[in-house]
C-alpha positions as CSV (number, residue, x, y, z in Angstrom):
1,X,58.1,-30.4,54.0
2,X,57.9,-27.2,52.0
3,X,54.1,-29.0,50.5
4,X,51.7,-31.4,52.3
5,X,49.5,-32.1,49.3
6,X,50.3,-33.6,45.9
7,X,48.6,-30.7,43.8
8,X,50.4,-28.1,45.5
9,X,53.9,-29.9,45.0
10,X,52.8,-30.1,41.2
11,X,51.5,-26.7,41.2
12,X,55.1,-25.5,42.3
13,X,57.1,-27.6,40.1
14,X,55.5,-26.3,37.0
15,X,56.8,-22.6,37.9
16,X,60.2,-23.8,39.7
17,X,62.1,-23.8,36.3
18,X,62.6,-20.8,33.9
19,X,61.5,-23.1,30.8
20,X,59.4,-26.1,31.1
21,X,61.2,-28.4,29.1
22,X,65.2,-28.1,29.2
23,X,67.2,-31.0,28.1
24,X,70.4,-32.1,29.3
25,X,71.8,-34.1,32.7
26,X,74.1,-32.1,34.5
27,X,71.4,-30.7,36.8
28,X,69.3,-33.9,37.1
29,X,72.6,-36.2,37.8
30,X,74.2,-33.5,40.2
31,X,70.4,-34.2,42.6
32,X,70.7,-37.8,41.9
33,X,74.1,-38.2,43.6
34,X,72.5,-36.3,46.3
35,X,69.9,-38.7,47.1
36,X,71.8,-41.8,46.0
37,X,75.9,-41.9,45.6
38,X,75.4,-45.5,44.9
39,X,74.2,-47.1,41.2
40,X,70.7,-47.8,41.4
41,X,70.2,-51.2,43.3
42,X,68.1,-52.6,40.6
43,X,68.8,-53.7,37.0
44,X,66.9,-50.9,34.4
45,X,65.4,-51.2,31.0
46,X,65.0,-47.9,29.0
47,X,62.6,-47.6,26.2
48,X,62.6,-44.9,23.6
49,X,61.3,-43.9,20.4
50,X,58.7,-41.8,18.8
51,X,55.9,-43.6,18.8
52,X,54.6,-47.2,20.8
53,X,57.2,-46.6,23.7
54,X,54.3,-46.7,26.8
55,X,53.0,-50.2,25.3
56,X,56.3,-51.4,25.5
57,X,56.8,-50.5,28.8
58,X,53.3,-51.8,29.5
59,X,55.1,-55.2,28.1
60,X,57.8,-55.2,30.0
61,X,56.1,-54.7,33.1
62,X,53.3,-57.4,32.9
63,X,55.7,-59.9,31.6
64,X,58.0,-59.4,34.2
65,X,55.4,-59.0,37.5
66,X,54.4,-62.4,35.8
67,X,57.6,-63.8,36.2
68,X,57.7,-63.2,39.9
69,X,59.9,-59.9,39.7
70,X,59.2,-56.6,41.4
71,X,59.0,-54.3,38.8
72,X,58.9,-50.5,39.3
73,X,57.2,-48.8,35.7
74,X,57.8,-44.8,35.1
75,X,55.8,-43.4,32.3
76,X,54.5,-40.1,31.0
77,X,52.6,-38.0,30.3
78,X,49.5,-39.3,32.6
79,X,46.0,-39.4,31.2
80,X,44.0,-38.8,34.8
81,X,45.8,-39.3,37.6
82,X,49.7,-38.5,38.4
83,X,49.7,-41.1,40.3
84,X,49.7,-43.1,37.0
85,X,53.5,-42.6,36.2
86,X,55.2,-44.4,38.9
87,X,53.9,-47.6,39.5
88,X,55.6,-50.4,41.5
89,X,54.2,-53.8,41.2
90,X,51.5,-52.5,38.9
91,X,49.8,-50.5,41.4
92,X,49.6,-46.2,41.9
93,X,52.0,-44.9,43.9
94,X,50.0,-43.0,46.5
95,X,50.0,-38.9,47.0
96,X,51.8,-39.3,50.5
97,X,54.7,-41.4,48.7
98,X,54.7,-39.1,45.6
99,X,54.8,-35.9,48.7
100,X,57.9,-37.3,50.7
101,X,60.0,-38.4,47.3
102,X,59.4,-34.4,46.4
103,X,60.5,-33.4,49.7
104,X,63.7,-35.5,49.7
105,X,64.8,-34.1,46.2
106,X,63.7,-30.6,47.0
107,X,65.6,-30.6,50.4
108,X,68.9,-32.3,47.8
109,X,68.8,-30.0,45.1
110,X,69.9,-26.8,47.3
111,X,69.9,-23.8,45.0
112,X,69.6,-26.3,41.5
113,X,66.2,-26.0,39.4
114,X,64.7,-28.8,38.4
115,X,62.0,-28.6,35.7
116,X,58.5,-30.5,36.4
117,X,59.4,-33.8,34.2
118,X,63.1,-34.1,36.1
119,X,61.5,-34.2,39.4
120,X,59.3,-36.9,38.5
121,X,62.1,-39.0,37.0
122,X,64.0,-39.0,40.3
123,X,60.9,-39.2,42.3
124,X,60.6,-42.4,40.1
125,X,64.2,-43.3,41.3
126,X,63.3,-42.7,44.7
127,X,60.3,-44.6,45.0
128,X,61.8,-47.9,43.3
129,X,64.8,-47.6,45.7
130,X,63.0,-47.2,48.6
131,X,60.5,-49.9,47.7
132,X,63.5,-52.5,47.0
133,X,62.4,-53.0,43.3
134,X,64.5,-55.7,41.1
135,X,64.1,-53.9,37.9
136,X,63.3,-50.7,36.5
137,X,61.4,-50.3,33.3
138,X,61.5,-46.7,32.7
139,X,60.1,-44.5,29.6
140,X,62.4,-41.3,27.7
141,X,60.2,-38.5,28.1
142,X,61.7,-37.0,25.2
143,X,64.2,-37.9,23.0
144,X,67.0,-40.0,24.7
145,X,71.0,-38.5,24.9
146,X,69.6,-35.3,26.6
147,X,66.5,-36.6,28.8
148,X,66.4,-36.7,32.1
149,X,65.9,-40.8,32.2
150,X,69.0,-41.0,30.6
151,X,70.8,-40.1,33.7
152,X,70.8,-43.7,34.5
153,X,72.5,-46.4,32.8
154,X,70.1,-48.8,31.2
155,X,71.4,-52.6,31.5
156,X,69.3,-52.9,28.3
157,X,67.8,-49.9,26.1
158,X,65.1,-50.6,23.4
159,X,64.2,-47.7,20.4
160,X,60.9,-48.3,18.8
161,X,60.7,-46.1,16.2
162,X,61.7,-43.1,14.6
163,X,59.6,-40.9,12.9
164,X,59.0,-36.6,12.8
165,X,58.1,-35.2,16.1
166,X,59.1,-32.9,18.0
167,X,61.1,-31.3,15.6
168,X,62.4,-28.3,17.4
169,X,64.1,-30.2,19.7
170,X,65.7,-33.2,18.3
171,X,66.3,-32.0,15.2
172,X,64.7,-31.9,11.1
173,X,64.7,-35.2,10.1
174,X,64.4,-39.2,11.1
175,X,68.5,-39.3,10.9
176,X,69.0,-36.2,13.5
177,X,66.2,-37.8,15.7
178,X,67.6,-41.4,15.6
179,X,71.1,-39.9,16.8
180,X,69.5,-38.3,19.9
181,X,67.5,-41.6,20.8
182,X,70.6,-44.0,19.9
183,X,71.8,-42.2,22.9
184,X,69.9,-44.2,25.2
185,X,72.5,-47.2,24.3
186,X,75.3,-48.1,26.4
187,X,78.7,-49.9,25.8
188,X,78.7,-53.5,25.9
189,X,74.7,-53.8,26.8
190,X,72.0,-54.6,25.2
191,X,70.7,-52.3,22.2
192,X,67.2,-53.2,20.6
193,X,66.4,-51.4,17.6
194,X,62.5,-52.1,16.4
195,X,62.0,-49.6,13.7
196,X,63.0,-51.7,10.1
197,X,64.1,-48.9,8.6
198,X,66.5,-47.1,11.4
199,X,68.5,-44.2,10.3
200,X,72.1,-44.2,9.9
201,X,73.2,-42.2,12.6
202,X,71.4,-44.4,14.8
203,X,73.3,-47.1,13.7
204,X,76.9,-45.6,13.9
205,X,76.0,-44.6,17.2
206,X,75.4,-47.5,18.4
207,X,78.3,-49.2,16.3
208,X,80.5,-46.2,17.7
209,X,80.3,-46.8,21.5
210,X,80.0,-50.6,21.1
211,X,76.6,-51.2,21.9
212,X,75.1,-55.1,21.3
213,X,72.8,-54.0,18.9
214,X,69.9,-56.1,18.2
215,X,67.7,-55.4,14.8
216,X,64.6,-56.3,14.2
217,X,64.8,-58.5,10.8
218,X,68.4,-59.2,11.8
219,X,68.5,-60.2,15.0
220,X,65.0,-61.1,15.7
221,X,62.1,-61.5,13.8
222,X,58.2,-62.1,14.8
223,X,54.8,-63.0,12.3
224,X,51.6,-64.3,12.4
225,X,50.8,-67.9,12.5
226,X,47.0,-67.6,12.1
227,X,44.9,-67.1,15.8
228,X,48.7,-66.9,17.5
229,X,51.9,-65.4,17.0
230,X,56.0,-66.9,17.1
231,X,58.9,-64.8,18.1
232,X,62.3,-66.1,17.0
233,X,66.2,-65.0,17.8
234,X,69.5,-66.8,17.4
235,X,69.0,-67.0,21.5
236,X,65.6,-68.2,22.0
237,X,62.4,-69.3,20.1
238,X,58.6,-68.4,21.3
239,X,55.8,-70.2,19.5
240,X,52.0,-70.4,19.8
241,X,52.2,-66.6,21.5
242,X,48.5,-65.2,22.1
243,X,47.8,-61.8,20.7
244,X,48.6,-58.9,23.4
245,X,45.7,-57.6,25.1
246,X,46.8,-54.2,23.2
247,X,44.6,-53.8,20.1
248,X,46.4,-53.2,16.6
249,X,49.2,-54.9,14.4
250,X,51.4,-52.3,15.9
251,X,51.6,-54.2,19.2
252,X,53.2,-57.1,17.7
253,X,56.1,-55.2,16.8
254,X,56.2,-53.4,20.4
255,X,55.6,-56.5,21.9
256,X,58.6,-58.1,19.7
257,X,61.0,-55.8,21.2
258,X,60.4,-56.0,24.7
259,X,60.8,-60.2,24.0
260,X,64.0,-59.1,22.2
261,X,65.2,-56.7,25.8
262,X,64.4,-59.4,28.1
263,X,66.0,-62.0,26.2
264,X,69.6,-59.9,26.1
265,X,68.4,-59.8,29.6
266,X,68.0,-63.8,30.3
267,X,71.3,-64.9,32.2
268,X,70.1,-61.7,35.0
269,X,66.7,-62.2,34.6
270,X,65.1,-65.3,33.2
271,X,61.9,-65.2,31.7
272,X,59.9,-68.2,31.1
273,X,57.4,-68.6,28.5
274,X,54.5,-69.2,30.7
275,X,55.5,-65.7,31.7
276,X,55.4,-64.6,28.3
277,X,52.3,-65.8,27.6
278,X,50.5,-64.4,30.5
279,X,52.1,-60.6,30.7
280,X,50.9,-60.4,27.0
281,X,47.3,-61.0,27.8
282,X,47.3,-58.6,30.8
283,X,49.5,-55.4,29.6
284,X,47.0,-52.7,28.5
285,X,47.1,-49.1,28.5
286,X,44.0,-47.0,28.2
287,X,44.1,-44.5,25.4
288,X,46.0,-47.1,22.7
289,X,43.1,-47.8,20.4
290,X,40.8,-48.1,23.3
291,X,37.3,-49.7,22.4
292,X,34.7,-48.6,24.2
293,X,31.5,-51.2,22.4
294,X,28.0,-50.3,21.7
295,X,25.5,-49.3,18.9
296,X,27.8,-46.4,18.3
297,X,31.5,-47.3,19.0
298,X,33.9,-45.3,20.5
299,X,37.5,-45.6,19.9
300,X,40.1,-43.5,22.0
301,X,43.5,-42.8,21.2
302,X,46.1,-40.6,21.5
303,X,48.2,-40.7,18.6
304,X,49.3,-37.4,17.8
305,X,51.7,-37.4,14.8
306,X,51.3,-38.6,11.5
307,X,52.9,-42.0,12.0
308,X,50.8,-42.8,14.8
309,X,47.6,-41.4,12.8
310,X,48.9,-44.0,9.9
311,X,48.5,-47.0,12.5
312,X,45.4,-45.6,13.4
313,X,43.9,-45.3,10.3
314,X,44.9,-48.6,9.1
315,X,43.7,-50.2,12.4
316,X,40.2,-48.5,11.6
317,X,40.4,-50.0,7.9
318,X,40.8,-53.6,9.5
319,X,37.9,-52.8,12.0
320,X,35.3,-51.8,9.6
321,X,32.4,-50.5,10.5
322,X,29.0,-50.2,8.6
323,X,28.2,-46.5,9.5
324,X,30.0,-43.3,9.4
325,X,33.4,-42.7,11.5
326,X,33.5,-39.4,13.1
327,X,37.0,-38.1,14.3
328,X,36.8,-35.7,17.4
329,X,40.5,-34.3,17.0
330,X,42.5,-32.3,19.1
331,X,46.3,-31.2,18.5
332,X,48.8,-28.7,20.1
333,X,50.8,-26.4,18.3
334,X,53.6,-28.1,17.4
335,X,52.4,-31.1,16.2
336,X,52.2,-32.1,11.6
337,X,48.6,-31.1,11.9
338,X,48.6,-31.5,8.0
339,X,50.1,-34.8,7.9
340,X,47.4,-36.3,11.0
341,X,44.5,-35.1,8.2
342,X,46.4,-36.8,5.5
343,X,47.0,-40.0,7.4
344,X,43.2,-39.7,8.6
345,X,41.3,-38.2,5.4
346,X,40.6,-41.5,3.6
347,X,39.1,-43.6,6.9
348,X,37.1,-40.3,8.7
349,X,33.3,-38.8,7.1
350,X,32.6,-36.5,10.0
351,X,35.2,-34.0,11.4
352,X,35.2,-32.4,14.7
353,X,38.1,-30.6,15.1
354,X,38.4,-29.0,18.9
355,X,40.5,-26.6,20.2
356,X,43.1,-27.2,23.1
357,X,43.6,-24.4,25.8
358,X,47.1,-22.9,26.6
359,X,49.8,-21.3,25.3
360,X,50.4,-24.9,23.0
361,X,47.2,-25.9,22.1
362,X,45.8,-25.0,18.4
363,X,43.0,-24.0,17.9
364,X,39.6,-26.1,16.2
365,X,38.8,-23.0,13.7
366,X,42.5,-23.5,12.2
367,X,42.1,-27.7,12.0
368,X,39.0,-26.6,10.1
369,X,40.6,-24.2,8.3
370,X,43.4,-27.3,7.4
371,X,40.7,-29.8,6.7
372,X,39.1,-27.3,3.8
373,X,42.0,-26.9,2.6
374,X,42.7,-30.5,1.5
375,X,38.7,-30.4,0.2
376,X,36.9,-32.1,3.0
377,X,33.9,-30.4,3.6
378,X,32.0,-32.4,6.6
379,X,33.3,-29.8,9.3
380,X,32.3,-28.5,12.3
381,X,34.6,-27.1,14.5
382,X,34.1,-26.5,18.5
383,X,36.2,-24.3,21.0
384,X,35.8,-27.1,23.7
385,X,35.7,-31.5,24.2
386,X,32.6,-31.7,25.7
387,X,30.5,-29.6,23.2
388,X,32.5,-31.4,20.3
389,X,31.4,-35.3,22.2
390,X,27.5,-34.0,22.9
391,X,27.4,-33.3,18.9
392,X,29.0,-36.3,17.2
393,X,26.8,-38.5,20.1
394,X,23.7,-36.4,19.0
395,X,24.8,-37.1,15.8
396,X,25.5,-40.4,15.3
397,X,23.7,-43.7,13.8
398,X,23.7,-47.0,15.5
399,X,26.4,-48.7,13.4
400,X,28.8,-45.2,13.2
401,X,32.0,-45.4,15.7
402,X,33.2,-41.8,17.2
403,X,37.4,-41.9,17.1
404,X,38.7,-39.3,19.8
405,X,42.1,-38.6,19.2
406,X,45.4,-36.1,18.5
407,X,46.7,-35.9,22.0
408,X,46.6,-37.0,26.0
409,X,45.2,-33.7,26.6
410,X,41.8,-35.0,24.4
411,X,41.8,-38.4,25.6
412,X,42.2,-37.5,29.1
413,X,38.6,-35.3,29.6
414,X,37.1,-37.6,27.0
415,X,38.3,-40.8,29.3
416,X,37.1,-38.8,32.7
417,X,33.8,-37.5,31.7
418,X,32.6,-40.8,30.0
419,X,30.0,-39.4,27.5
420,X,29.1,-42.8,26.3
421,X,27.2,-43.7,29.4
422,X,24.6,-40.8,29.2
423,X,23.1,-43.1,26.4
424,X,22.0,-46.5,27.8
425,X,22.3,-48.1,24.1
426,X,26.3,-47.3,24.9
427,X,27.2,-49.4,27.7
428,X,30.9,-48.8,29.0
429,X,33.6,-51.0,28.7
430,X,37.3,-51.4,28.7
431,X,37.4,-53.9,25.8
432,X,40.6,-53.7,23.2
């Protein structure tokens, strides 16, 4: 074993390739025949999209552990712990699993370099092979036709929204980016679509190879019906559903498509409603509108492009508060820093704009400069978290919340250091 400890492996695979992210399959499928010539022994569910695509898995996972299936969950990026991407029955994998899939697809990749998210992927595949899952729910880390996820063939795929992100990669617009995550769909199988407006490309695509596409206000359709919730498709009929654990209105429509995948899924892998009912009390993720209660509130999460900062600020507008919100917000370089302000400006009164470190963080003097620009004038700007959490807590009222939010990479140090319990009036909780 070229590694015997978990950092170190990580530590290499972040130098191993010339470019840290490098779509396309060749490589990644070449190393996957390697380890397994067979089709992966368990059925698979892909999830896509720009924004809502770790709740769905979350969905999928809980709904189907509760169904009595062993379920093997990849998702990125982690918050604390590596460990956090591949989980198999809801639980870690450990370092010394994580340490021996590494040294299998190093010792199988010969002179091929692999780039830090495509060793994960088939350390993933490894794991749930080797830990004789029944299905697969795994998470595009970005995009869809090019990603290294995509190497596999999902028996159902599931988009759940397209919106402007990562530009520079999948193209300018939402018609460009819906081609790339259509791409995800395969012949035949199962296509679920939960964006209500998808673009056209995605659409062709899908109508293209012959995918069973399934639209959300076509094929399916979900609402309120006061304290609960129904889901209804020409296939099956849900009624009386409890709200998911996951806080936000958003979560209905993630929590509509993953009903939507595993009914296409049904005559493989019945679901019952009791199922149902019970997976959508128990998925959570932390970071997803994360509540953390007290005289002065704290609300974590990561969204990070303007769509996701429009669900946030309207999730804030339902949740009102009596004080003053205060927005600790960090972004990296790449990200519509100008449309997270606009989405933000009309539900934030304090500003706290941080800086990220590394070559693609940006920097908390240029979110200030943005945030004068559009007249907002309650700045302060900090070069690190931790100062920027020590003055909105210094400076907050009982009755104000403090929102920390813009990317993993502020959630993350926000969610391990724990400022809210240095004050006793704060008491921690996990609450959504």
């Amino acid at each position: 074993m070229r590694f015997t400890t978990l950092d170190e492996w990580l530590r290499w695979q972040e130098t191993l390739h010339p470019k840290a992210i490098e779509l396309g399959l060749e490589r990644v499928r070449i190393v996957l025949r390697r380890l397994q010539p067979e089709a992966p022994p368990f059925a698979v569910i892909t999830v896509g999209g720009t924004n809502g695509k770790g709740s769905c898995v979350a969905f999928l996972d809980a709904i189907l552990r509760a169904a009595g299936y062993r379920v093997g969950a990849y998702a990125s990026p982690h918050l604390l712990r590596y460990n956090e991407r591949i989980r198999i029955d809801g639980a870690e994998t450990d370092d010394e699993a994580l340490c021996q899939a590494f040294a299998r697809i190093d010792a199988a990749r010969g002179d091929i370099s692999l780039t830090y998210f495509e060793f994960g992927t088939l350390a993933a595949l490894e794991r749930f092979r080797e830990a004789g899952m029944e299905i697969a729910v795994l998470e595009v880390g970005l995009g869809g036709r090019l990603d290294a996820v995509n190497v596999v063939d999902a028996d159902a795929a599931l988009v759940t929204s397209i919106a402007l992100d990562h530009t520079d990669w999948l193209g300018p617009d939402r018609d460009s980016i819906g081609y790339e995550k259509a791409g995800i769909y395969r012949p035949g199988r199962p296509a679920v679509c939960a964006d209500p407006d998808p673009p056209p490309r995605l659409l062709e695509h899908a109508r293209a190879i012959g995918a069973r596409l399934l639209r959300v206000g076509h094929d399916y359709d979900f609402g309120r019906a006061g304290a609960t919730w129904r889901w209804r498709s020409d296939e099956a009929q849900f009624d009386g559903l409890p709200p998911p654990m996951l806080a936000g209105e958003h979560q209905l429509s993630n929590a509509a498509a993953a009903l939507m995948a595993l009914t296409s899924l049904r005559d493989r892998l019945p679901v019952d409603a009791v199922a149902i009912r019970a997976g959508l009390a128990r998925a959570w993720l932390p970071g997803r509108f994360q509540v953390i209660p007290g005289l002065v509130e704290w609300i974590l999460d990561v969204a990070h492009n303007p769509a996701a900062a429009a669900v946030l600020a309207d999730h804030l507008r339902r949740r009102a508060r009596a004080g003053r919100t205060w927005a600790i917000m960090g972004l990296l370089a790449d990200k519509d820093a100008d449309g997270v302000i606009q989405a933000l400006a009309s539900v934030v009164d304090e500003w706290r704009p941080v800086t990220l470190a590394g070559a693609r963080g940006r920097t908390g003097a240029d979110l200030a400069a943005r945030l004068r620009s559009t007249g907002i004038r309650a700045i302060a700007p900090h070069d690190d978290i931790a100062s920027a959490c020590q003055a909105a807590r210094a400076g907050a009222d009982a009755g104000d919340r403090i929102v920390v939010l813009g990317s993993f990479h502020v959630v993350a140090p926000v969610l391990a250091t724990q400022p809210w319990i240095s004050d006793s009036s704060l008491p921690h909780s996990r609450e959504t």
